[in-house]
Structure formats: C-alpha cells, structure tokens
Backbone bond lengths (Angstrom), bond angles and torsions (degrees), N, CA, C in turn:
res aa  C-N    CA-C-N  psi(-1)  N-CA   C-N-CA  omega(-1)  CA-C   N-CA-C  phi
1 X - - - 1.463 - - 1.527 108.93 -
2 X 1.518 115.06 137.13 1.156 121.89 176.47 2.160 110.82 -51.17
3 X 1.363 110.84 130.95 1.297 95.51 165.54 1.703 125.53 -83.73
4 X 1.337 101.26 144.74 1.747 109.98 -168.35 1.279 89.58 -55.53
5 X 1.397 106.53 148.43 1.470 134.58 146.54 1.811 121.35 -51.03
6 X 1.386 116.77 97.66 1.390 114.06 -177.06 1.355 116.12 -53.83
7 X 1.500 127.96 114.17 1.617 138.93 -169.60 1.519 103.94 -37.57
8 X 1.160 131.80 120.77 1.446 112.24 166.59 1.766 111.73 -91.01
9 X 1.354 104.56 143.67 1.652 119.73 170.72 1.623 115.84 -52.91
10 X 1.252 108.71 99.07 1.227 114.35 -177.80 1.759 127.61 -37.85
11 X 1.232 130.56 110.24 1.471 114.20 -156.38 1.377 118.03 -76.97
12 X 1.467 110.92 13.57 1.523 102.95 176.49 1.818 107.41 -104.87
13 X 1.317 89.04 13.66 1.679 107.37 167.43 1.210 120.53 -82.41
14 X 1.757 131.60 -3.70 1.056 163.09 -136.19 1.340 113.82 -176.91
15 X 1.771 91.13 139.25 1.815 91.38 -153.06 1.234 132.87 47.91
16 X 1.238 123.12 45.93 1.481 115.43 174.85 1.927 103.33 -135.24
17 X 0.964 119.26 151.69 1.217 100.19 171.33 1.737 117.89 -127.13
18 X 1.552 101.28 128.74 1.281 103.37 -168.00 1.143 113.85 -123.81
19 X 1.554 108.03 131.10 1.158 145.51 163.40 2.115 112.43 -36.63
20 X 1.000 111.64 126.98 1.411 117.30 -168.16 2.071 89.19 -95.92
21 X 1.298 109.88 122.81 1.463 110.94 165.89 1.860 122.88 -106.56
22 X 1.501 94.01 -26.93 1.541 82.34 173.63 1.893 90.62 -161.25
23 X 1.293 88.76 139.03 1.830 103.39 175.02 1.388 113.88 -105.40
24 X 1.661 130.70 107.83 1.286 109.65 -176.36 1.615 111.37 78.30
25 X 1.141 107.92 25.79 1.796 96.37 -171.68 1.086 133.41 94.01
26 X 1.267 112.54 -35.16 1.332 129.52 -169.63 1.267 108.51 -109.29
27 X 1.744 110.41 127.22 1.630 133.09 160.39 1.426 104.13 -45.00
28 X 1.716 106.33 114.21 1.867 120.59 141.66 1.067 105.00 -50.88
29 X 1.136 148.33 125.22 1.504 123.19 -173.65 1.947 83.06 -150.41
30 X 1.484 124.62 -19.47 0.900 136.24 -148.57 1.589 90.85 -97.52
31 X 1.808 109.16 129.45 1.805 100.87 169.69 1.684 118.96 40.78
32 X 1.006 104.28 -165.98 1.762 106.26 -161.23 1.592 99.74 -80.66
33 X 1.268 118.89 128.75 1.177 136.52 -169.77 1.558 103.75 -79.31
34 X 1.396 104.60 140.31 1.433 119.16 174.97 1.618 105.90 -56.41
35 X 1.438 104.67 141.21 1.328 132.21 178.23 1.725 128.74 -105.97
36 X 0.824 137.13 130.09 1.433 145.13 -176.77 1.731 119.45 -119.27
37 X 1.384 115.31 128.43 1.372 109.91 165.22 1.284 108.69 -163.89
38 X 1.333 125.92 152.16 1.404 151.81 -134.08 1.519 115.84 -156.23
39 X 1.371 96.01 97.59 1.493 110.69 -167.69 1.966 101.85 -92.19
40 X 1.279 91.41 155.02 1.865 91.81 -171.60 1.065 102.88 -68.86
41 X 1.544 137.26 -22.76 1.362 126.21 178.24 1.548 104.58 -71.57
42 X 1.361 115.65 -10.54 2.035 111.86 -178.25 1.823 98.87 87.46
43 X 1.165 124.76 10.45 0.981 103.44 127.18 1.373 152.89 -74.12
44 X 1.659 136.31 129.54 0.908 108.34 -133.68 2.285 82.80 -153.04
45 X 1.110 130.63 139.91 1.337 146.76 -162.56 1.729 133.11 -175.20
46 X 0.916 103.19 171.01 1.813 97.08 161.83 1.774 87.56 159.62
47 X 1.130 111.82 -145.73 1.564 151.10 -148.17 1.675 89.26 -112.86
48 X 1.259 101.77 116.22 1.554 119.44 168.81 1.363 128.72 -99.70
49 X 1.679 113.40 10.99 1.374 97.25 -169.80 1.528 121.62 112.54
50 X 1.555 110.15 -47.27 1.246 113.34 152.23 2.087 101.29 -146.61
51 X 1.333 90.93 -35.00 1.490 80.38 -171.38 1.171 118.55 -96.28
52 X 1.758 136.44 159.82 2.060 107.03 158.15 1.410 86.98 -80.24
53 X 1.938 94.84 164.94 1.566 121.02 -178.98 1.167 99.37 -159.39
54 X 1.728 119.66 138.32 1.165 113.48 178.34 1.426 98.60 -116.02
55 X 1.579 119.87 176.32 1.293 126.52 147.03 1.547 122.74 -159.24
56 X 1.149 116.91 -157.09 1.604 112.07 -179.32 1.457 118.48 -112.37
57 X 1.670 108.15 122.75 1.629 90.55 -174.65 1.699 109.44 -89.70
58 X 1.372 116.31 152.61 1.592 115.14 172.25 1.653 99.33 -108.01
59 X 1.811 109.44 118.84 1.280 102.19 -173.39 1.655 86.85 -123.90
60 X 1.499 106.13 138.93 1.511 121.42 147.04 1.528 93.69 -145.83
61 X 1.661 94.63 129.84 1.394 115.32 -164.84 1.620 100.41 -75.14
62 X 1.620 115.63 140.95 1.705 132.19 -12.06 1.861 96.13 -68.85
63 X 0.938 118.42 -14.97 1.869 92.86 -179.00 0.872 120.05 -49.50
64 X 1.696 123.76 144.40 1.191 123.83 148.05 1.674 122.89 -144.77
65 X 1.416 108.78 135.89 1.362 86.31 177.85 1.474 96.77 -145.99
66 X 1.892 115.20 179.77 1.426 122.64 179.53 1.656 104.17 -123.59
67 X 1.727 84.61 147.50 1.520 101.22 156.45 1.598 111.52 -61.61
68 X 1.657 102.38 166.71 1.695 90.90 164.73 1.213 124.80 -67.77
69 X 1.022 110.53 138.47 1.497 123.43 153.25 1.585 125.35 -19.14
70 X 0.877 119.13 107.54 2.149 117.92 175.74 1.970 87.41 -114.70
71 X 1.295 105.00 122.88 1.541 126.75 -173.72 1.943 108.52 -122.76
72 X 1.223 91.96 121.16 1.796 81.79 167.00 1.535 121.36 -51.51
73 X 0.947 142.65 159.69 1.235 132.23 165.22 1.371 130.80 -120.37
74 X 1.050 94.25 112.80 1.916 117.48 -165.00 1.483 101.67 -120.80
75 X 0.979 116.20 157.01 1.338 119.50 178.53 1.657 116.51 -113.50
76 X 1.349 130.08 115.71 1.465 130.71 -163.42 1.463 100.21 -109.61
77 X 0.893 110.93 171.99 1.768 137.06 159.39 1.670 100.02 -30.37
78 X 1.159 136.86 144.05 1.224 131.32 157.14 1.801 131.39 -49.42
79 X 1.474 105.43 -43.03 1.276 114.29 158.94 1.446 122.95 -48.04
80 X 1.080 104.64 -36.63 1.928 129.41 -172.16 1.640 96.04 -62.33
81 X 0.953 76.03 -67.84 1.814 96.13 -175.40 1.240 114.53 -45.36
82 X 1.628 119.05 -52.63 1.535 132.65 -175.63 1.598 96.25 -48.26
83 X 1.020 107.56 -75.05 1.544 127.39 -173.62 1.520 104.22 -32.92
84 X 1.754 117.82 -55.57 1.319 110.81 -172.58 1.960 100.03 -58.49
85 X 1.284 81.14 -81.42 1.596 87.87 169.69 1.540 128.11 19.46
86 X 1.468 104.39 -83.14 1.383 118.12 160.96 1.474 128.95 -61.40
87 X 1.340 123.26 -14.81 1.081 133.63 177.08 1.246 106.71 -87.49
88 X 1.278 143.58 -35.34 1.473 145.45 165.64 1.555 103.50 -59.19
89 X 1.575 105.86 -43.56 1.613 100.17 -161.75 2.062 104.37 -68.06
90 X 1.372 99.34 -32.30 1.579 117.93 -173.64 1.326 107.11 -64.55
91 X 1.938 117.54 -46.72 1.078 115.73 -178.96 1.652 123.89 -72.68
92 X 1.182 105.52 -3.65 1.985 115.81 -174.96 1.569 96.00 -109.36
93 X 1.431 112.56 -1.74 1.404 86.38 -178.45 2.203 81.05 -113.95
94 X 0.644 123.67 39.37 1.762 113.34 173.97 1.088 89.21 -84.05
95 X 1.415 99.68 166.26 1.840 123.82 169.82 1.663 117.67 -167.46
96 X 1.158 108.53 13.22 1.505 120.41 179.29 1.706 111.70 175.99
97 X 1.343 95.10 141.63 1.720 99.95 171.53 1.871 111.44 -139.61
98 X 1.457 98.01 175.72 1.126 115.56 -134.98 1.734 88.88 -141.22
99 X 1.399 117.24 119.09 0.952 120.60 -164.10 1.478 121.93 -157.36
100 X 1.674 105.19 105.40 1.613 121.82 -169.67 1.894 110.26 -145.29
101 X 1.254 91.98 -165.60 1.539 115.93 -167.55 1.667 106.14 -43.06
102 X 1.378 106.70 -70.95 1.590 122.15 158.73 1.364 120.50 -24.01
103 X 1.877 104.31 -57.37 1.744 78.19 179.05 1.794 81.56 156.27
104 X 1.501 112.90 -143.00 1.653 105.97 -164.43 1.609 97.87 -132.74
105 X 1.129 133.90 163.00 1.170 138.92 -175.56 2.052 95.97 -152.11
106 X 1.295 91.18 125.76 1.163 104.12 164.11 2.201 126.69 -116.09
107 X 1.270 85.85 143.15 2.101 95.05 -143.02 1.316 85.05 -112.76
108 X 1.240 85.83 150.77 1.818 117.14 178.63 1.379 110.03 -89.18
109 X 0.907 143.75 164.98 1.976 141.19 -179.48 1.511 96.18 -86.36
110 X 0.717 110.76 18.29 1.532 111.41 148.49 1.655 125.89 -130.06
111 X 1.438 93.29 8.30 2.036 109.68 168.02 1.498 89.15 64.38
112 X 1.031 122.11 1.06 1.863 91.66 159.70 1.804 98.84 -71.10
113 X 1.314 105.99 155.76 1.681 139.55 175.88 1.498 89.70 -66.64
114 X 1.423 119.91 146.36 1.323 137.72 162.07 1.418 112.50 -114.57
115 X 1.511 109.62 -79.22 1.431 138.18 157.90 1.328 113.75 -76.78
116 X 1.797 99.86 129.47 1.407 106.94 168.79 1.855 113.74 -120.95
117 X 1.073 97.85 108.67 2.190 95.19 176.42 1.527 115.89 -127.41
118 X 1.550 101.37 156.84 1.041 114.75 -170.19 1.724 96.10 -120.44
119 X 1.490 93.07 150.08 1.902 96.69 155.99 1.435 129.61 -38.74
120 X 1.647 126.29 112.37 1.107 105.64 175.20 1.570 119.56 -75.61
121 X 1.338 125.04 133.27 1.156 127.16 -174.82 1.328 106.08 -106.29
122 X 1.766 133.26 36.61 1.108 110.27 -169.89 1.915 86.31 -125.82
C-alpha cells in the first residue's frame, strides 16, 4: 500500500497573530484580549490577559498542543487575572485544532473547543 502523505501544518498557522475571542466559552471581552502566535520554529507566545508568556507548541497536524506557559509577572485587576488564569489552564490542556475561514479553534482531546481566535487585523 501506498504510504499516506504526512498532513502538512497549514502556514497561516504561523506568523499570524491571533486574537483570543472566547476561553472555555466565554467572551474576553474584558481589556486587551489575549494574544497568540506561532513561530515555524514552534515557538509559540503573545499577551495573556495581563502578562506576555511564551511557550512551546508540539504540532503534528491536526494535533496540537503547549508546553507550560512561563508569564512575566505583573499583577492585574482580578478580572484580568481570572481570564489569564483560565487561558493558561485551556492552553495546556489543547490537543488538536481546527482551522478555517472564521478563524482557529483550539480542541480539547475530546474536540470540544476551548479557545476561540480570530486574525488580528489591527
């Protein structure tokens, strides 16, 4: 049997920087919205909510997942914080994403959505 063609990582998965719209369901809607970006080497960071934090992504396409989180540490608003908070916990638990017109969705190993982002266009 012919061997499959290994999926390649879509390159607009890389270099782009995306805007975090909802963690867990729930609209960032609060102060400057968490940020995401994904460098081809798999490095991978942005804007958490209150702090930047980077980490390492492990991609074999559709998988995806992150190292922990390493965050500056600043101290925000409590709300600020909540938001990051969960966004670290959402981003260590990914294991697959989802990737179209709309924008990127990052999935739990059970393909429920965690993280929802869009292209930042600003």
């Amino acid at each position: 049997a012919p061997a499959l063609p290994m999926p390649v990582t879509p390159t607009e998965l890389f270099d782009t920087l995306w805007t975090v719209t909802s963690v867990g369901g729930r609209p960032t809607a609060l102060g400057k919205p968490p940020t995401l970006s994904i460098a081809p080497d798999h490095r991978a960071g942005g804007f958490g909510g209150c702090n930047n934090y980077f980490t390492e992504a492990s991609i074999n396409t559709p998988d995806l997942s992150f190292g922990p989180a390493a965050a500056t540490r600043m101290a925000c608003a409590p709300e600020l914080m909540e938001i990051e908070v969960a966004y670290f916990s959402a981003l260590a638990a990914v294991a697959s994403y989802e990737l179209d017109d709309q924008g990127l969705r990052l999935l739990d190993a059970a393909g429920i959505p965690l993280i929802g982002l869009v292209r930042t266009t600003e």
